[in-house]
C-alpha positions as CSV (number, residue, x, y, z in Angstrom):
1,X,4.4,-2.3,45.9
2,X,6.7,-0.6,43.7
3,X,10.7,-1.3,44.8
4,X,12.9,1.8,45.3
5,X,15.5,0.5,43.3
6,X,12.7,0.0,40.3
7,X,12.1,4.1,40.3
8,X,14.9,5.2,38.3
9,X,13.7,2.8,35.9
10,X,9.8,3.5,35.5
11,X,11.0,7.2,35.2
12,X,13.1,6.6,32.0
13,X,10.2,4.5,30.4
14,X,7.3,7.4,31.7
15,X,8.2,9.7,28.7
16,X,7.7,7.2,26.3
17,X,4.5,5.8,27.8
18,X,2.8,9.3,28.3
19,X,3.5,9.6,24.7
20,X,2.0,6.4,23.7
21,X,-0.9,6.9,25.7
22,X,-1.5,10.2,24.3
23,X,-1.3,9.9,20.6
24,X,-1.9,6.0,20.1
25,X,-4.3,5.0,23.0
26,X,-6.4,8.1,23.5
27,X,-7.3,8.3,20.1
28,X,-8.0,4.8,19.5
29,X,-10.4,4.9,22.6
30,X,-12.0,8.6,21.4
31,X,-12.3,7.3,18.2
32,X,-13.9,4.0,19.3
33,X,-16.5,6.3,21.0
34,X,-17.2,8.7,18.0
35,X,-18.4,5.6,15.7
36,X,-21.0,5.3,18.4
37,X,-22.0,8.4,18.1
38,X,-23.4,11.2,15.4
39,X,-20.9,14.1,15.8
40,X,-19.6,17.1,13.5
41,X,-17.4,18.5,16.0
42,X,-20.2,21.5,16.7
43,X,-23.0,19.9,18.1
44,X,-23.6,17.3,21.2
45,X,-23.0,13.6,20.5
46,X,-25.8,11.9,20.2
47,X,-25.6,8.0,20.3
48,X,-26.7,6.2,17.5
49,X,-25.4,2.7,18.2
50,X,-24.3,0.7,15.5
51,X,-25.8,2.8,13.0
52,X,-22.9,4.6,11.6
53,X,-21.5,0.9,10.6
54,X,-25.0,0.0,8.8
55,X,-25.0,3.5,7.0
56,X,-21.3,2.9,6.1
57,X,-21.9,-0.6,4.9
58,X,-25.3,0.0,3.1
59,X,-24.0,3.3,1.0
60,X,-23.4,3.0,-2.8
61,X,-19.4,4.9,-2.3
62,X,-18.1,2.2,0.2
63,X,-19.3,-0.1,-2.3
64,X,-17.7,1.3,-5.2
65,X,-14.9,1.9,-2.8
66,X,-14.4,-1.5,-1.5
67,X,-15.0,-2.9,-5.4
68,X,-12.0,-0.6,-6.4
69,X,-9.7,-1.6,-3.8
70,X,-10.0,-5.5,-4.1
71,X,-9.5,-4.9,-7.8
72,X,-6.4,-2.8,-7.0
73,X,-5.0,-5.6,-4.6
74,X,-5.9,-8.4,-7.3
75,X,-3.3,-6.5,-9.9
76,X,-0.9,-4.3,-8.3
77,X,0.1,-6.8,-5.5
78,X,1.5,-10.0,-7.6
79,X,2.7,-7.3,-10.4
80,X,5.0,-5.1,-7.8
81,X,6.3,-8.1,-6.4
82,X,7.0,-9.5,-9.5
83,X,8.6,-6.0,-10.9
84,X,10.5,-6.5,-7.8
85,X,11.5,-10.0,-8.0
86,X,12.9,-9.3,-11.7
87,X,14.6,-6.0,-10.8
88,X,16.5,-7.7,-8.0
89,X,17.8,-10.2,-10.1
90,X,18.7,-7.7,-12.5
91,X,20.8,-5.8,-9.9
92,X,22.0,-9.1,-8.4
93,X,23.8,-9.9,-12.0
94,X,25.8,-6.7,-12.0
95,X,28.6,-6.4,-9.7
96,X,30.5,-3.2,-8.3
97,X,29.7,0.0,-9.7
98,X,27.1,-0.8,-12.2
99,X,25.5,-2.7,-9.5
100,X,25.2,0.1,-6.8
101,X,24.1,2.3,-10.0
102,X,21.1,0.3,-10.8
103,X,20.2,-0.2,-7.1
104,X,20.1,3.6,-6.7
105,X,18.3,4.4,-10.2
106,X,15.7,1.7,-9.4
107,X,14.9,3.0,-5.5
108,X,14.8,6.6,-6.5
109,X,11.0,6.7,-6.8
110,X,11.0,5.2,-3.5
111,X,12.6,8.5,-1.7
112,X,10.8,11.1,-4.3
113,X,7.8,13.1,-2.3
114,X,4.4,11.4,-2.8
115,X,3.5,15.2,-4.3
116,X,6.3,15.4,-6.8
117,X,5.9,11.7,-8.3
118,X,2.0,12.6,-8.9
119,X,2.9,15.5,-10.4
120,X,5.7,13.9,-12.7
121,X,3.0,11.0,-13.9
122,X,-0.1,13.4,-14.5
123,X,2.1,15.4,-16.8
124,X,2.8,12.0,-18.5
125,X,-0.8,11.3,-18.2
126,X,-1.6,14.7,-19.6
127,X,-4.0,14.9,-22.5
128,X,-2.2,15.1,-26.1
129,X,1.2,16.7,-24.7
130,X,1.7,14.0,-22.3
131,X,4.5,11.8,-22.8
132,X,2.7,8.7,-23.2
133,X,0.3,10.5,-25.7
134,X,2.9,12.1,-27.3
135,X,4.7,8.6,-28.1
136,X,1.1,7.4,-29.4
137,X,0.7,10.1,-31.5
138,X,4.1,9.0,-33.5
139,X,2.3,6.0,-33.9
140,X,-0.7,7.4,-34.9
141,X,-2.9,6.5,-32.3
142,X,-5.1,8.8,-30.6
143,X,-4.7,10.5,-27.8
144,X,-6.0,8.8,-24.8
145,X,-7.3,10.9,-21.0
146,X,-5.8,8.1,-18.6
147,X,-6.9,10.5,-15.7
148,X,-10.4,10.7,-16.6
149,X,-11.2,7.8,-18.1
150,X,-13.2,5.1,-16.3
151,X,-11.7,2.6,-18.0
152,X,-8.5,3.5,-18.0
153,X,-7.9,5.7,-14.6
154,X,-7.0,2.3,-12.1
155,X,-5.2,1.5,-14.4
156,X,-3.2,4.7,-14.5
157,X,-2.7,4.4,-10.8
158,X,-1.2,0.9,-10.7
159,X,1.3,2.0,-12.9
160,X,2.4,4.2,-10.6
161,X,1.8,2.6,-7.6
162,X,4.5,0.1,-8.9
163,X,6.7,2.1,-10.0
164,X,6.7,3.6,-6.8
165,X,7.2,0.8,-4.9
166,X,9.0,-1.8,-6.6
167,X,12.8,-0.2,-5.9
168,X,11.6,-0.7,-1.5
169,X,10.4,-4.5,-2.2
170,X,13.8,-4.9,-4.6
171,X,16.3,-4.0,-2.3
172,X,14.7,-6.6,0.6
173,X,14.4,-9.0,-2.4
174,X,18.1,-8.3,-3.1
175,X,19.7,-9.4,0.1
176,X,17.5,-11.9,0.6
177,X,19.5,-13.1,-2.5
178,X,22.6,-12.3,-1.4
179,X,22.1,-14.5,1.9
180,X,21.4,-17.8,-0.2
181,X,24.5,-20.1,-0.1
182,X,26.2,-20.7,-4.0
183,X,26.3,-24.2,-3.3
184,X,22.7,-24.5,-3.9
185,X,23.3,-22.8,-7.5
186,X,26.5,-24.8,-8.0
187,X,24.6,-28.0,-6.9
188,X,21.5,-27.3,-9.5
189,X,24.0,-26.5,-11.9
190,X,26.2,-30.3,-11.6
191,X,22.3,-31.9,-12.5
192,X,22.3,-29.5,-15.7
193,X,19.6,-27.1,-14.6
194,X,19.3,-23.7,-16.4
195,X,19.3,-20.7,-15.7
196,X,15.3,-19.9,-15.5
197,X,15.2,-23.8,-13.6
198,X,17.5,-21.9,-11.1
199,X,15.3,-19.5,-10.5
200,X,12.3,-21.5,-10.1
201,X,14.1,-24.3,-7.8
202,X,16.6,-22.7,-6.1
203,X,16.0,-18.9,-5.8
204,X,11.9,-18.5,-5.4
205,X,12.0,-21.5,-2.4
206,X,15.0,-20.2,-0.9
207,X,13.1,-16.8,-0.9
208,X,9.9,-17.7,0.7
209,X,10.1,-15.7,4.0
210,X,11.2,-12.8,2.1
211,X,8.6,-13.1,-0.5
212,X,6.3,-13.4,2.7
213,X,7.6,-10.2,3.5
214,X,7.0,-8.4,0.7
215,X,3.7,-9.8,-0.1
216,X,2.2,-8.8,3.3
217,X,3.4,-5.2,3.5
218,X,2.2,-4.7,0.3
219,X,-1.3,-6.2,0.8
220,X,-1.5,-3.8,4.2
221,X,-0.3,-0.8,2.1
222,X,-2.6,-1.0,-0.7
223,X,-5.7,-2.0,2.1
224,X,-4.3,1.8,3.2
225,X,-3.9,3.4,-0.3
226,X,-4.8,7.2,0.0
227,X,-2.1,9.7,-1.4
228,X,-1.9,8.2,-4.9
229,X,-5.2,8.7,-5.9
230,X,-5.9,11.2,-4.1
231,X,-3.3,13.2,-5.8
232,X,-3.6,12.5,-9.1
233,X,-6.9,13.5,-9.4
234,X,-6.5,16.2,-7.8
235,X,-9.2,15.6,-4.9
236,X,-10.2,17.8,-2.4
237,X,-12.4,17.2,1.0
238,X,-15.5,17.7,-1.0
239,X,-14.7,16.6,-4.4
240,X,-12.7,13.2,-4.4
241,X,-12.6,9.6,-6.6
242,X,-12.1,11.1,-9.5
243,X,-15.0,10.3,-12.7
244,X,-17.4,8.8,-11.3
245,X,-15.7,7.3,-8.2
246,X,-13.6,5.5,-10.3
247,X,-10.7,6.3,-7.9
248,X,-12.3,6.0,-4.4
249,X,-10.9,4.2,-2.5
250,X,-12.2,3.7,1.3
251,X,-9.2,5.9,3.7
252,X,-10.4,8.5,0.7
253,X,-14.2,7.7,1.4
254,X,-13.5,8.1,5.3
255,X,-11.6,11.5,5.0
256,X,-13.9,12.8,2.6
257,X,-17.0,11.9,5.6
258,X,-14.8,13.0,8.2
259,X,-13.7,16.4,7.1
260,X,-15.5,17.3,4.2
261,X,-19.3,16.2,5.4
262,X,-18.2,17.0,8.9
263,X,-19.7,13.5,10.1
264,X,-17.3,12.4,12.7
265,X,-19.1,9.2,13.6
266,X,-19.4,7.8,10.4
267,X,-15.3,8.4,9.7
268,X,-14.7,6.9,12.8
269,X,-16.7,3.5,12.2
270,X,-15.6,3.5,8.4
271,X,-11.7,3.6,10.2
272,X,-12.7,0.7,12.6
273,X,-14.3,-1.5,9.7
274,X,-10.8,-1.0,7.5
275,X,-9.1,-1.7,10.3
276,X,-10.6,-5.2,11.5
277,X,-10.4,-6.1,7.1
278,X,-6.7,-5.3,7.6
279,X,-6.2,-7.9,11.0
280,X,-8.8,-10.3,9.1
281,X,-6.5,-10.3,5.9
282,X,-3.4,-10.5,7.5
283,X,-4.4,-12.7,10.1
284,X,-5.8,-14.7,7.0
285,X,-2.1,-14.3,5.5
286,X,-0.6,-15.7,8.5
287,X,-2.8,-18.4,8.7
288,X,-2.2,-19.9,5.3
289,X,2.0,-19.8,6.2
290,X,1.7,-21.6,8.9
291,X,-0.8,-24.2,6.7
292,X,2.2,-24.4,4.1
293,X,4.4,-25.4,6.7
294,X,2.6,-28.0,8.1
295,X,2.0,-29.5,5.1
């Protein structure tokens, strides 16, 4: 039995939990329902079971699109973190203006549209008046199509992808630096350790929760990558991956069934298998911290 004294307070909290329920838990559940189901929005659902997940699983695009994605975790991961790691320290060396001038330079691509950063890297992208092509042609070299290349187009996207990125993952890196005592550095630097033993010793170990950090947002953003790819090849709903799928990637797969093959069911089971890879991964992520620990 609810108290009178409680009302007041289950009032102010109602707003916020009709909203929750509304856009978080009601589609969760609908959605849970649809991957049961085969649906394109015009027709009567018509329960299939499991099969959406054993269509999904057995097609040749999730398997491309899976293939693409671990490769794209495997690189961009440990190189944006890296980027990171060194801009910070970069940063972390200047002091006053010059340092709030690099901090600002280096997080600008962070706050830039998704749209207008695409747009900026497929003109440097571009096809013999592209920047990059334009510095290989004073070189000589030949004019490469990093957008529609297979070998080259993934890539093309890490690039930008870290650029992107790497100014958000700095500035945590950077006052994680700022909150490790100078006695440590003074300390290393009594036994005669340099500079780059600093680093290695004193900075990286002192940095581990951060680094954590970093490394396990940017594993569940890339598991999520969409807009990237999707924009610099210039995908549509029915057209999307770029040459030969070389750029699908599996939120682009699911979109692609969802709205442009009008298959409901199958979107909806392709968002519930990312989804438990995402808790397994991270859960896996967890796991191995709490193993360094202990040991």
């Amino acid at each position: 039995m609810i108290e009178k004294k409680h009302i007041p307070h289950l009032l102010m909290v109602f707003p916020f939990m009709a909203l929750f329920a509304v856009f978080f838990l009601y589609p969760i559940v609908s959605g849970l329902i649809y991957s049961f189901h085969d649906w394109n929005a015009t027709t009567q659902m018509r329960f299939v079971g499991l099969g959406n997940y054993e269509r999904i699983i057995a097609s040749r695009d999730f398997k491309k699109a899976m293939w693409n994605l671990g490769t794209y975790i495997v690189i961009t991961v440990p190189l944006g973190i890296a980027v990171s790691f060194c801009l910070a320290l970069l940063v972390d060396s200047f002091k006053g203006f010059w340092s709030n001038f690099f901090r600002s330079a280096f997080f600008m691509p962070v706050v830039l549209p998704m749209f207008l950063a695409a747009t900026i890297w497929r003109w440097i992208y571009t096809p013999n008046i592209g920047l990059l092509n334009t510095i290989r042609g004073w070189f000589g070299l030949e004019s490469v199509q990093f957008l529609n290349d297979t070998s080259t187009m993934l890539y093309s996207l890490i690039a930008v992808d870290v650029w992107v990125s790497a100014g958000f993952n700095m500035v945590i890196i950077l006052a994680g630096l700022k909150n490790i005592p100078k006695h440590y550095y003074e300390a290393a630097r009594l036994d005669g350790a340099s500079k780059l033993q600093e680093v290695f010793y004193v900075t990286i170990p002192m940095l581990y929760p951060v680094l954590f950090f970093v490394t396990t947002y940017g594993v569940i953003s890339a598991l999520q990558v969409f807009d990237t790819p999707w924009l610099l090849t210039g995908s549509s709903f029915s057209d999307y991956g770029g040459r030969q799928n070389a750029l699908l990637f599996p939120v682009m797969d699911m979109m692609g069934r969802g709205f442009g093959e009008l298959k409901f069911g199958q979107a909806s089971a392709y968002g519930f298998l990312l989804t438990a890879v995402i808790v397994v991964v991270t859960a896996g992520m967890f796991a191995f911290r709490r193993k360094g620990y202990d040991a």
